[in-house]
Rosetta silent file (secondary structure, phi, psi, omega in degrees, C-alpha in Angstrom):
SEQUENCE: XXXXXXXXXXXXXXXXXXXXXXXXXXXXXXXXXXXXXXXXXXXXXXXXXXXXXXXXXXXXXXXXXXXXXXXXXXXXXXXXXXXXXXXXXXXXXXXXXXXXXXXXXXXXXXXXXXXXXXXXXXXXXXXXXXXXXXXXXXXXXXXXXXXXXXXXXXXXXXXXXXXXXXXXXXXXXXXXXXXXXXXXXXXXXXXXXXXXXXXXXXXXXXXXXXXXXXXXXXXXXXXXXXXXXXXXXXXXXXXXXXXXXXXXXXXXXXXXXXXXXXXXXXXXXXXXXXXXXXXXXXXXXXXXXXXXXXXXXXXXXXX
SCORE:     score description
SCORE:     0.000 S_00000001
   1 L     0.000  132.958  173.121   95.320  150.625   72.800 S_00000001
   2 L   -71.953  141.960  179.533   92.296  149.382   70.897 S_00000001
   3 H   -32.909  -57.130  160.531   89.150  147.870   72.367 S_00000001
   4 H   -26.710  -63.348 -163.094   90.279  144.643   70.756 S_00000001
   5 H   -66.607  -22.707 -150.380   94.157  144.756   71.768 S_00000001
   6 H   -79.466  -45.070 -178.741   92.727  145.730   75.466 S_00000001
   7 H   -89.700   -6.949  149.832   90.889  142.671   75.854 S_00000001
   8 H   -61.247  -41.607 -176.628   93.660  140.182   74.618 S_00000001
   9 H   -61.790  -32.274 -171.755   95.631  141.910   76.726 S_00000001
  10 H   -74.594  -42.342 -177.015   93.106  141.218   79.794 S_00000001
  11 H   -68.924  -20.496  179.118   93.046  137.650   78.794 S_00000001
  12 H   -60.570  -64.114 -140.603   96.881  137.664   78.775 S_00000001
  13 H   -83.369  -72.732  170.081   96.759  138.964   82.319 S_00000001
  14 H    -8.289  -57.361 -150.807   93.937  136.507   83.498 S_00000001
  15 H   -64.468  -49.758 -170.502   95.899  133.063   82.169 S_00000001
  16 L   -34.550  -82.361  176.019   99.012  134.550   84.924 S_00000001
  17 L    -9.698  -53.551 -177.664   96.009  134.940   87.517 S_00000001
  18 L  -108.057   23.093  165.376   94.620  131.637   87.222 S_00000001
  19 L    92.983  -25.148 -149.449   97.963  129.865   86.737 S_00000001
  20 L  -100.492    2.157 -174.402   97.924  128.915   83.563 S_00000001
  21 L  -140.779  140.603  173.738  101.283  131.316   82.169 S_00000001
  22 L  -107.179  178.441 -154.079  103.893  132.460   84.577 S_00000001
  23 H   -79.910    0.419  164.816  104.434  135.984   84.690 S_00000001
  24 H   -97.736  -17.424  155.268  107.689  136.100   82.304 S_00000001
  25 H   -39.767  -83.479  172.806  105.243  134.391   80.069 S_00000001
  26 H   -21.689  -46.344  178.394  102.828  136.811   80.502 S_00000001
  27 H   -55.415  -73.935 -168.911  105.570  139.930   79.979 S_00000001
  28 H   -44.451  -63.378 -178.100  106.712  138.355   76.956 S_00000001
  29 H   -45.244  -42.745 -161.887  102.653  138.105   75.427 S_00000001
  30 H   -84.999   -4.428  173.542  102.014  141.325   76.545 S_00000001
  31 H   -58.436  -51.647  174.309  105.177  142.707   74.726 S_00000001
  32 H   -32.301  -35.243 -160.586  103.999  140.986   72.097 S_00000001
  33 H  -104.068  -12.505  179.339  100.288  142.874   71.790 S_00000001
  34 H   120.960  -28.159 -157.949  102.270  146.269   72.263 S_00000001
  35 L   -91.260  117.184  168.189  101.725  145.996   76.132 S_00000001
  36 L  -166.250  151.069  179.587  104.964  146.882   78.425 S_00000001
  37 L   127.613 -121.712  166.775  105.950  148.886   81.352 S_00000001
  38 L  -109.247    0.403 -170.329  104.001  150.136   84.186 S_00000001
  39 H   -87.732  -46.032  170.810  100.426  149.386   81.953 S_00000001
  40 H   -34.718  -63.699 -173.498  101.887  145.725   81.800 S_00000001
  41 H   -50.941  -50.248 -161.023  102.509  145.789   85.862 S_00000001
  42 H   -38.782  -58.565  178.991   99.334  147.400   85.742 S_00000001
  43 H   -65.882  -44.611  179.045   97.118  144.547   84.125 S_00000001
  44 H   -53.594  -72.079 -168.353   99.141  141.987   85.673 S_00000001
  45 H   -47.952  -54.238  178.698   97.979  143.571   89.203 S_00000001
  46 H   -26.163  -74.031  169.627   94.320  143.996   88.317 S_00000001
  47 H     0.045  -66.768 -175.224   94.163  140.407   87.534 S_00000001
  48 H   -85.444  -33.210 -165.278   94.998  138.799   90.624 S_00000001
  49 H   -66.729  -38.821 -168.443   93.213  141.350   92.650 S_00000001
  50 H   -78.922  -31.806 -164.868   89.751  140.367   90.643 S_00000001
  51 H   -63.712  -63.175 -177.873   90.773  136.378   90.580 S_00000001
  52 H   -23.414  -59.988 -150.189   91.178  136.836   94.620 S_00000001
  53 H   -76.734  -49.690 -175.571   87.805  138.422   94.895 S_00000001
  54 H   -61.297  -16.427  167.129   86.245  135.642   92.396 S_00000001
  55 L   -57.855  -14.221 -145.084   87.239  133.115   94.978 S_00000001
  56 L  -153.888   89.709 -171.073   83.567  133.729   96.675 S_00000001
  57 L   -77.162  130.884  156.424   81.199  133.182   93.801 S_00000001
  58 L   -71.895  143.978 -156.386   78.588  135.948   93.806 S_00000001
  59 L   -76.634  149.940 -171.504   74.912  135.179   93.763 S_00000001
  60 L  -130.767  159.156 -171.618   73.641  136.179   89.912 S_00000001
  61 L   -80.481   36.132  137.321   70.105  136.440   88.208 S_00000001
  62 L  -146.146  141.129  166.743   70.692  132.593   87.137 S_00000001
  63 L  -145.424  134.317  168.329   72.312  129.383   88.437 S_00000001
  64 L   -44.916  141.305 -154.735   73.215  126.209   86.920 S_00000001
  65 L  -112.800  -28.727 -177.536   70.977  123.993   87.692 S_00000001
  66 L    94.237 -118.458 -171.403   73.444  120.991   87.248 S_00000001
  67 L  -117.247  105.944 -173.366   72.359  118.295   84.784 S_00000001
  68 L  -101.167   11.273  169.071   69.512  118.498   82.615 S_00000001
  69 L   125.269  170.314  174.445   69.687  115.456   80.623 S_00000001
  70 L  -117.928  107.787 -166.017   72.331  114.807   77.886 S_00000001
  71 L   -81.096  -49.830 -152.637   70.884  116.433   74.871 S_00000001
  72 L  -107.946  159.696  172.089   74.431  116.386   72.845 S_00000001
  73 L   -74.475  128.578  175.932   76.603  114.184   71.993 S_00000001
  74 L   -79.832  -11.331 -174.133   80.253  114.105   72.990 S_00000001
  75 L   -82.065  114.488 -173.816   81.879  112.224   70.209 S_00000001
  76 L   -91.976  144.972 -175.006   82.368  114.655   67.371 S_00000001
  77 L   -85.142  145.651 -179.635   81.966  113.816   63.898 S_00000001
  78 L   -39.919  142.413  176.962   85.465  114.109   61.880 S_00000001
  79 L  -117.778  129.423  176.191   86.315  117.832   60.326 S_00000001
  80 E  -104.013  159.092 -178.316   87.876  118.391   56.932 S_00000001
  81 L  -110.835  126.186 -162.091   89.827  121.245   56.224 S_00000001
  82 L  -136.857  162.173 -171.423   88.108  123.159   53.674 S_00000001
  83 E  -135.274  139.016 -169.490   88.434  126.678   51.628 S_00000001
  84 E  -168.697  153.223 -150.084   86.080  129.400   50.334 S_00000001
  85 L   -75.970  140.354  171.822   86.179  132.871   48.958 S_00000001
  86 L  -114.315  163.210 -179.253   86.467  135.888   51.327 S_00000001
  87 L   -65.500   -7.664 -172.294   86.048  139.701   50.572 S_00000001
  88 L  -112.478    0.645 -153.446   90.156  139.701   50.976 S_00000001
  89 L   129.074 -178.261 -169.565   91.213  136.347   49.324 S_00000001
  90 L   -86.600  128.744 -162.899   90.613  132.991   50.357 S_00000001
  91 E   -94.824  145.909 -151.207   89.284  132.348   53.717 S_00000001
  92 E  -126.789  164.566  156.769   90.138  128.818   55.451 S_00000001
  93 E  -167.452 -157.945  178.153   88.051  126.614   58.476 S_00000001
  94 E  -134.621  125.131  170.585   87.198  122.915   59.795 S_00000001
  95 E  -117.661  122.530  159.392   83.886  121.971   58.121 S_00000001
  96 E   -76.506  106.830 -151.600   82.083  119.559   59.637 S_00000001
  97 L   -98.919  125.507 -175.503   79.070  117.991   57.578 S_00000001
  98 L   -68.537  139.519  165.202   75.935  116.654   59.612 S_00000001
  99 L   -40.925  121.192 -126.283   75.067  113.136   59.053 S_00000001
 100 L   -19.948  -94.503 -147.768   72.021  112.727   56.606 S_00000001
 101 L  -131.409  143.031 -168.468   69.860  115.864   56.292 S_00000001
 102 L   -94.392  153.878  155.656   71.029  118.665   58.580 S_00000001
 103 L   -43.116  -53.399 -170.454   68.795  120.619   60.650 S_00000001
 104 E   171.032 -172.943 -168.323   70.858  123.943   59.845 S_00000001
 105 E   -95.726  138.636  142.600   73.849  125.383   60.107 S_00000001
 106 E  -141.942  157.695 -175.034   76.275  126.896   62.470 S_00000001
 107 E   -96.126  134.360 -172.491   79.208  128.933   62.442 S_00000001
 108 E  -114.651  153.053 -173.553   81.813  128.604   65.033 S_00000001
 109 E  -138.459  111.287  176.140   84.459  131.365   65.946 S_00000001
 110 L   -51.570  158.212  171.063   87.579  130.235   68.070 S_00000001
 111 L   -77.992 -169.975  158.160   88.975  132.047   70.874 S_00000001
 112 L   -59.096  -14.451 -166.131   91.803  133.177   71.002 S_00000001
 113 L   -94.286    1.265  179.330   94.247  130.615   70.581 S_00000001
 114 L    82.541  161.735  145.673   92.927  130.442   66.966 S_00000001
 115 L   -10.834   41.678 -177.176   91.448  127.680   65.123 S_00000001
 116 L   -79.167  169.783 -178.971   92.240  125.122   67.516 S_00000001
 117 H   -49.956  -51.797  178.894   91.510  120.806   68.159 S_00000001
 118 H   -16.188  -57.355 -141.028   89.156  122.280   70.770 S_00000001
 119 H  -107.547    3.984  169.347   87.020  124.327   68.325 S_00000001
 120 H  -105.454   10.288 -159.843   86.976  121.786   65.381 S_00000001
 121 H  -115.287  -48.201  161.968   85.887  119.291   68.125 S_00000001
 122 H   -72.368  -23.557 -173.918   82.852  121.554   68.736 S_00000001
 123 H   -83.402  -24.006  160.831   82.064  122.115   65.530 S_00000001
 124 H   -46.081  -52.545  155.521   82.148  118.117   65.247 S_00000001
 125 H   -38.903  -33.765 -177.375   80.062  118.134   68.043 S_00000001
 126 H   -75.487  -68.593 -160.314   77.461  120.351   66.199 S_00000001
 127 H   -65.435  -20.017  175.724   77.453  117.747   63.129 S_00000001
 128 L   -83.704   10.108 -176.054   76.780  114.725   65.313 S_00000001
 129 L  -102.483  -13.559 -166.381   73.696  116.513   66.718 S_00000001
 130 L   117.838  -27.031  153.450   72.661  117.261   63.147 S_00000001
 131 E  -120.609  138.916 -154.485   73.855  120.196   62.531 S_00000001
 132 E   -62.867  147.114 -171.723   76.662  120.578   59.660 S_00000001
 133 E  -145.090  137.919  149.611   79.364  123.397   61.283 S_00000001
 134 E  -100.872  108.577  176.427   82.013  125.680   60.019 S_00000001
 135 E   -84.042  132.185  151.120   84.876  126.892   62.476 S_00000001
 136 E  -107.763  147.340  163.400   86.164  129.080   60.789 S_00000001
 137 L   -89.711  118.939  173.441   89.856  130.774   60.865 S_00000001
 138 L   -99.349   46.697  163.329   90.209  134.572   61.224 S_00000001
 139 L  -125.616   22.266 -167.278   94.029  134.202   60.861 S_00000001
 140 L   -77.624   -1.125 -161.780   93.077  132.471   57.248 S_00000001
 141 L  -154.402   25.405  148.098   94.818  135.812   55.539 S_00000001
 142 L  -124.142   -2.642  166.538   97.651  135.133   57.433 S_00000001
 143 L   116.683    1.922  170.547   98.239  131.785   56.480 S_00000001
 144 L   114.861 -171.031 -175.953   96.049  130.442   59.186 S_00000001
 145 L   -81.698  -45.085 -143.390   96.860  129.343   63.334 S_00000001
 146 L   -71.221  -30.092 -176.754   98.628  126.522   62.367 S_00000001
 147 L   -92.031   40.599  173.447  101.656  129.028   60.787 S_00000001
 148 L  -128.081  130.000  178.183  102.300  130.811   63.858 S_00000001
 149 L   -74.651   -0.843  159.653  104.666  128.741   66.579 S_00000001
 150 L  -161.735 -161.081 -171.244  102.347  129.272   69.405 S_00000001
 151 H   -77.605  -39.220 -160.927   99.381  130.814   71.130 S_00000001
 152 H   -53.715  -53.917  149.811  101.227  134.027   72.123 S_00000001
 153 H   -24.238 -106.086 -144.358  102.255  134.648   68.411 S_00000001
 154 H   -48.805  -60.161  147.355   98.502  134.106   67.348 S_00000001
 155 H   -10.055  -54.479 -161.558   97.177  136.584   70.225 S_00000001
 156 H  -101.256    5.116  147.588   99.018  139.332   68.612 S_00000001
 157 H   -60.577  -23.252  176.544   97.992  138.510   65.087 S_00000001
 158 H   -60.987  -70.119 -166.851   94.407  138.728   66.201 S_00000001
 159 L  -101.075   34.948  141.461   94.831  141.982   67.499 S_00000001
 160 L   -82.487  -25.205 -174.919   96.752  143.579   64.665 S_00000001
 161 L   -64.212  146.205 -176.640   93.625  142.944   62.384 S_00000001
 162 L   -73.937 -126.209 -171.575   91.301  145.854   62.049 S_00000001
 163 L  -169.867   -9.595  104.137   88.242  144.247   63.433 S_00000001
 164 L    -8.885  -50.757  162.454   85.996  145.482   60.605 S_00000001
 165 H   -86.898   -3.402  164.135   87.799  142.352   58.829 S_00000001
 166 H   -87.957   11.802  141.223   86.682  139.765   60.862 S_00000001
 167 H   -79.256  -17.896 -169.689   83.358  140.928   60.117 S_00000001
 168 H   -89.856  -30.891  177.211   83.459  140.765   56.265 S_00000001
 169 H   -55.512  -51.745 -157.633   85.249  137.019   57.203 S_00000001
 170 H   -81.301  -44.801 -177.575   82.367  136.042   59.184 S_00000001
 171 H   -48.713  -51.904 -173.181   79.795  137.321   56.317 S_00000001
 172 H   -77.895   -2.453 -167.858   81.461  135.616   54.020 S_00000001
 173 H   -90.813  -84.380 -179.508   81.650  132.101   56.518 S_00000001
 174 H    -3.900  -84.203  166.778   77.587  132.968   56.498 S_00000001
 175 H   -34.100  -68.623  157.589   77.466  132.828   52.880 S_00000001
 176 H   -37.352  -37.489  175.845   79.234  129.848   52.865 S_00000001
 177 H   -53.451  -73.447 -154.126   76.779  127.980   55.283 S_00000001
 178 H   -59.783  -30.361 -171.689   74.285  128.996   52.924 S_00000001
 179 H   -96.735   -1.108 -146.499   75.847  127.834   49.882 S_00000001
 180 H  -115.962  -47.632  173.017   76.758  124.598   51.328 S_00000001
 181 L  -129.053   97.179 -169.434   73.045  123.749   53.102 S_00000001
 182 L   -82.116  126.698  147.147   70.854  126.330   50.970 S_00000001
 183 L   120.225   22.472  167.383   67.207  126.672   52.909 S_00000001
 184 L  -118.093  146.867 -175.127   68.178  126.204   56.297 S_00000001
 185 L   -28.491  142.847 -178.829   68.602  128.023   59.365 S_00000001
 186 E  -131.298  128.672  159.842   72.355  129.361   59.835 S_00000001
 187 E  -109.099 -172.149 -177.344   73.716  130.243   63.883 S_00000001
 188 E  -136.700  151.286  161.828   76.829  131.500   65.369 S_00000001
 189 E  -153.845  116.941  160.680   78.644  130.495   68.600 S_00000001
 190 E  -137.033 -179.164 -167.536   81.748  131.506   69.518 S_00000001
 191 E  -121.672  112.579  173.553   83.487  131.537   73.054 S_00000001
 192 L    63.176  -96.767  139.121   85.429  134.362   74.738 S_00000001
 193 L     0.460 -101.125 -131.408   87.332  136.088   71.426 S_00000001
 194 L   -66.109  -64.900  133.710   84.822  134.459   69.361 S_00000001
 195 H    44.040  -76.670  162.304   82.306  135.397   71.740 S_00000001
 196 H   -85.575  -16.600  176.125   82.544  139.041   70.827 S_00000001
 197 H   -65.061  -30.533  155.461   83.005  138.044   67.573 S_00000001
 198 H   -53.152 -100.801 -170.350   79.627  136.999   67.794 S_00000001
 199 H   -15.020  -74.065 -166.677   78.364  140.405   69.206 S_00000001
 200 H   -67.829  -11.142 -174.332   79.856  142.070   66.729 S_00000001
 201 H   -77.613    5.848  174.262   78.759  140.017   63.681 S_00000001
 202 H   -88.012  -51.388 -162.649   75.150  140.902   65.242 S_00000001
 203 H   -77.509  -22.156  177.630   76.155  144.610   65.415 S_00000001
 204 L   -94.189   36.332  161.201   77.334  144.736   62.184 S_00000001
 205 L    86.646   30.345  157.476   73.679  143.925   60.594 S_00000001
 206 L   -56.874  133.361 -172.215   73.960  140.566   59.792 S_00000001
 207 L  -139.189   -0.825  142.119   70.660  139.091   59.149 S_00000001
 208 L   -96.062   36.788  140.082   70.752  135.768   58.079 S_00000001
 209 L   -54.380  120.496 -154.577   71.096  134.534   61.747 S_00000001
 210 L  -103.640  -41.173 -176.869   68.349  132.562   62.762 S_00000001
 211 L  -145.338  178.487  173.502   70.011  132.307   66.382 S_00000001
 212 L   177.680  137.240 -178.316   73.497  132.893   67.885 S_00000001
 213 E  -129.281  129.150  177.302   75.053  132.079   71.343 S_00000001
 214 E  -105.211  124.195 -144.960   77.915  134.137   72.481 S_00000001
 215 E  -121.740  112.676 -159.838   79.537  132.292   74.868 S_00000001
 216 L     4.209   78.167 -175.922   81.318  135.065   77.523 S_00000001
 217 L  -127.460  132.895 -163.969   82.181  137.218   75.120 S_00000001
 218 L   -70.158  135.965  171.039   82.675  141.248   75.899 S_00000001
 219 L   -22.324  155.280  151.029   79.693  143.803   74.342 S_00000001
 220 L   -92.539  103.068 -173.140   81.328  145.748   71.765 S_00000001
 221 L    -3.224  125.931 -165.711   81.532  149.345   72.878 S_00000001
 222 L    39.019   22.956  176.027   78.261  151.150   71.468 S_00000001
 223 L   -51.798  136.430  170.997   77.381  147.929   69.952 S_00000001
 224 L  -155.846  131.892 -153.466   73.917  148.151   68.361 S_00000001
 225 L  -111.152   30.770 -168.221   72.018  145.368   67.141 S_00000001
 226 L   -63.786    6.247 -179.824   69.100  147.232   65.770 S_00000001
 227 L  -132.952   14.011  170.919   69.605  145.347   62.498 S_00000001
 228 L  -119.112 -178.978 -131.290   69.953  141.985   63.071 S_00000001
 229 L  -143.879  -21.330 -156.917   66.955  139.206   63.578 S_00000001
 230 L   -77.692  139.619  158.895   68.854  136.327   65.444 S_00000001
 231 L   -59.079  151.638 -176.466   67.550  134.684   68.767 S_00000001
 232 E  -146.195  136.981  178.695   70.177  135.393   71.005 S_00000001
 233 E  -133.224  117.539 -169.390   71.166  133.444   74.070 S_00000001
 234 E  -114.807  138.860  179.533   73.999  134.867   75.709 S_00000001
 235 E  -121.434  116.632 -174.539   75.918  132.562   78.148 S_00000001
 236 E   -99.032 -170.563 -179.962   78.123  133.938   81.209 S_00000001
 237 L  -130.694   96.053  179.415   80.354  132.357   83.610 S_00000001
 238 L   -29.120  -54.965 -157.840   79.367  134.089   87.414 S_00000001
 239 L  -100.562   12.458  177.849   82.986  134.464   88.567 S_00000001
 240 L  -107.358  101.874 -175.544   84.029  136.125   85.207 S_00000001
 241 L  -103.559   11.815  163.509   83.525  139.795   86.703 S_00000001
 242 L   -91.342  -45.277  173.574   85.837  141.148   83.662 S_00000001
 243 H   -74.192   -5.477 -164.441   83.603  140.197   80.862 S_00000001
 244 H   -93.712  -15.104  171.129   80.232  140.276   82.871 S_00000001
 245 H   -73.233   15.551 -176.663   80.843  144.311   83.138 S_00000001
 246 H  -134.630   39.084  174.351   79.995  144.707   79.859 S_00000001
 247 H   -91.158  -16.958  177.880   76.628  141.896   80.187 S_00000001
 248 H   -72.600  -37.182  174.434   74.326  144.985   81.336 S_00000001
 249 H   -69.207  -48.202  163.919   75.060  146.853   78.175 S_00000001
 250 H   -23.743  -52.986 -174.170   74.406  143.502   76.057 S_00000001
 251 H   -64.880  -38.608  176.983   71.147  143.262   77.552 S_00000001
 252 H   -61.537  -42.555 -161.607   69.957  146.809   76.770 S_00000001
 253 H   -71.801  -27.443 -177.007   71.201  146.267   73.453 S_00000001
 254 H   -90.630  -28.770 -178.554   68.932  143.088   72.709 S_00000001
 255 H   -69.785  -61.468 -164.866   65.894  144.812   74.867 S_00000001
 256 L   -69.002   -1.638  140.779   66.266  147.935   72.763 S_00000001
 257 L  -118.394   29.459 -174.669   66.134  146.197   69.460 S_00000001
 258 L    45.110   18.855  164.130   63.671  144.014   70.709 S_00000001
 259 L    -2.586  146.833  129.448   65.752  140.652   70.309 S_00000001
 260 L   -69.904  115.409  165.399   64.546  137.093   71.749 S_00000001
 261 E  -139.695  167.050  169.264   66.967  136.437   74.183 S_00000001
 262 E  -122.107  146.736  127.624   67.970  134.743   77.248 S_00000001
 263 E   -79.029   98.417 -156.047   70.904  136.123   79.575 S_00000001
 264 E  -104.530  128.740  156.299   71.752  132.546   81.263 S_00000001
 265 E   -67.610  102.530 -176.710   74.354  132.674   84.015 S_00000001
 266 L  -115.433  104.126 -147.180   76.483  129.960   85.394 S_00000001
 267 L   -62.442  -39.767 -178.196   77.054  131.712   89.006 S_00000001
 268 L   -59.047   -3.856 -161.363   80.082  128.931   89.884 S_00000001
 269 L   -94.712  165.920  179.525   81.768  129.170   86.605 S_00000001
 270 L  -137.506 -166.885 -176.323   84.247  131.024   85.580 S_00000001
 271 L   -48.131  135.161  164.556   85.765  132.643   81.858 S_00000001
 272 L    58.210   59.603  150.418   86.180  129.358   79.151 S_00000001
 273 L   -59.614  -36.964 -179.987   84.305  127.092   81.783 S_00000001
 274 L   -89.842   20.568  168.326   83.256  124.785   78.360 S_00000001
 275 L  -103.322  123.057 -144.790   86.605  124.468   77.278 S_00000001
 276 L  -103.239   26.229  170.244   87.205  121.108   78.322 S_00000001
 277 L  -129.834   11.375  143.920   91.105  121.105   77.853 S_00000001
 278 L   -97.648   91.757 -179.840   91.771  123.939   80.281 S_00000001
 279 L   -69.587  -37.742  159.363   91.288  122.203   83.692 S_00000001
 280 L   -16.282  -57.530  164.397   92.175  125.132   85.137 S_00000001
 281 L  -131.831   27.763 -156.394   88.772  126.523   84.471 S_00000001
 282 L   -75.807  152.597  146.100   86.607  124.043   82.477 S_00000001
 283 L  -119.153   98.001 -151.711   83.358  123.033   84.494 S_00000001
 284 L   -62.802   -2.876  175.014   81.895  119.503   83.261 S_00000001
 285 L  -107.984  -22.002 -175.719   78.373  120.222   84.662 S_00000001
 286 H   -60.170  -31.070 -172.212   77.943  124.086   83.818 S_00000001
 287 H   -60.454  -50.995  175.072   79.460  122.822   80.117 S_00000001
 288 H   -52.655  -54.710 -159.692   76.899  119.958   79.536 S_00000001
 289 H   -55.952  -49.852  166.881   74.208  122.191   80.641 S_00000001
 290 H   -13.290  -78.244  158.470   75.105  124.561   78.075 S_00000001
 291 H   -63.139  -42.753 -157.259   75.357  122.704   75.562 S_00000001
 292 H   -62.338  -52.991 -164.732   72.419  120.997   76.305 S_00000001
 293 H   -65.995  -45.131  172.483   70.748  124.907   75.960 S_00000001
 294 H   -42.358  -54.663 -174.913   72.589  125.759   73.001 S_00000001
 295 H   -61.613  -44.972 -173.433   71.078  122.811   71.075 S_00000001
 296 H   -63.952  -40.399 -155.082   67.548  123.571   72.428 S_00000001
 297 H   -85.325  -54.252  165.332   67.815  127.505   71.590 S_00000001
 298 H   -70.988  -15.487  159.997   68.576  126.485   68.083 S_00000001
 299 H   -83.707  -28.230  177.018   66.169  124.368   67.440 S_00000001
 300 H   -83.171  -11.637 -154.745   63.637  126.273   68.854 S_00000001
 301 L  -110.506   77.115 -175.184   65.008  129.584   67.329 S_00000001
 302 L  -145.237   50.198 -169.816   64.972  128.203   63.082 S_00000001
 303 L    43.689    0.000    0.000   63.739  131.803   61.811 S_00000001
């Protein structure tokens, strides 16, 4: 199993954990990704044993703070569905265009579930603060999210792709920013998938990132970011102890290419706390806060 398929798989076993799939659901996803048997039981078990434990939030080297003012807006500005060349063919998103002259850019990268309202609703979110946003899809060269019947389906299209092409996708999303608002700052954000999608579009030397917030998204194994330039604010959730084993390697990786960063913690929160259509684990004051940081980290961050 690939690094990739391993953590789709984890997220698979998580939704059971926390409720949100029932466990012939689950079977059925993880058949899907390749996953069946005793590794299936296996994953399944893990799960609940770490959710159990996660009941008792552990104290972390940050805590939300609660409510720090409402920097962003919630009312998103409308998203168009727009198209633009990739190294494979044509690459697809939701572009949202900031409201007279943008600050900068940013690029948004979906979870897992694909290219969803959720993630054109942040990048909406972006343009009513000012800055114009591209979600992009990295199922676009598969005909996109929408041409898959559900999330499970979409899961395992994710992690047949070599993972090498959602980097040349995101380069070319970059390049797009750029061609679209030429002399301005360009970020990244994406959240748990996207998340690492971030990391790696750091590790693989990208370098017109001005900033980027990976939003609990796992390290990439031997990730090394010794060639990219971007501010980096990495945002955890305290009670997500699957993705937070791999926040100690992040940090070495941004100390050891001497990054700006923050490692901000929200110890009550838990995996996708700012996704605010999974009650299951959204949290409305760790999300505002967030956001709130995200906007400040990019403004302050503008290369």
């Amino acid at each position: 199993m690939t690094e990739l398929q391993r953590y789709l798989a984890e997220e698979v076993a998580e939704d059971l954990a926390d409720g949100i799939i029932t466990r012939r659901e689950a079977m059925r996803r993880l058949g899907l990704l390749g996953v069946s048997g005793a590794l299936a039981t296996g994953l399944l078990s893990a799960a609940a044993s770490e959710a159990s434990a996660a009941k008792k939030p552990a104290r972390s080297e940050r805590k939300n703070s609660g409510r720090i003012g409402r920097t962003g807006e919630w009312a998103p500005v409308a998203t168009e569905a727009i198209t633009f060349p990739g190294p494979n063919g044509t690459l697809s998103g939701a572009w949202a265009p900031a409201p007279g002259r943008a600050r900068g850019t940013v690029l948004v990268i979906h979870e897992n579930r694909g290219l969803t309202d959720h993630i054109r609703n942040v990048a909406g979110r972006f343009a009513a603060d000012h800055w114009s946003a591209l979600a992009i899809d990295l199922l676009s060269e598969e005909g996109g999210t929408a041409s898959f019947p559900g999330e499970a389906e979409v899961q395992a299209a994710l992690a047949a792709v070599p993972p090498a092409r959602f980097d040349a996708d995101m380069k070319a999303a970059v390049s797009e920013l750029r061609r679209r608002v030429p002399r301005k700052p360009v970020n990244a954000i994406g959240f748990c998938f996207g998340g690492g999608m971030v990391w790696r579009l750091l590790a693989a030397g990208e370098r017109r990132l001005a900033a980027a917030a990976p939003f609990y998204g796992p390290f990439p194994e031997g990730g090394d970011l010794s060639d990219a330039r971007a501010a980096v604010l990495g945002v955890y959730g305290g009670l997500d102890t699957r993705v937070n084993a791999t926040r100690d390697a992040a940090k070495a990786a941004l100390e050891e290419a001497r990054l700006k960063h923050l490692i901000f913690t929200f110890t009550e929160a838990n995996h996708a706390f700012f996704n605010d259509t999974n009650p299951a684990r959204f949290n409305a004051p760790a999300a505002e806060e967030a956001w709130a940081r995200v906007l400040t980290w990019f403004a302050r961050h503008r290369g």
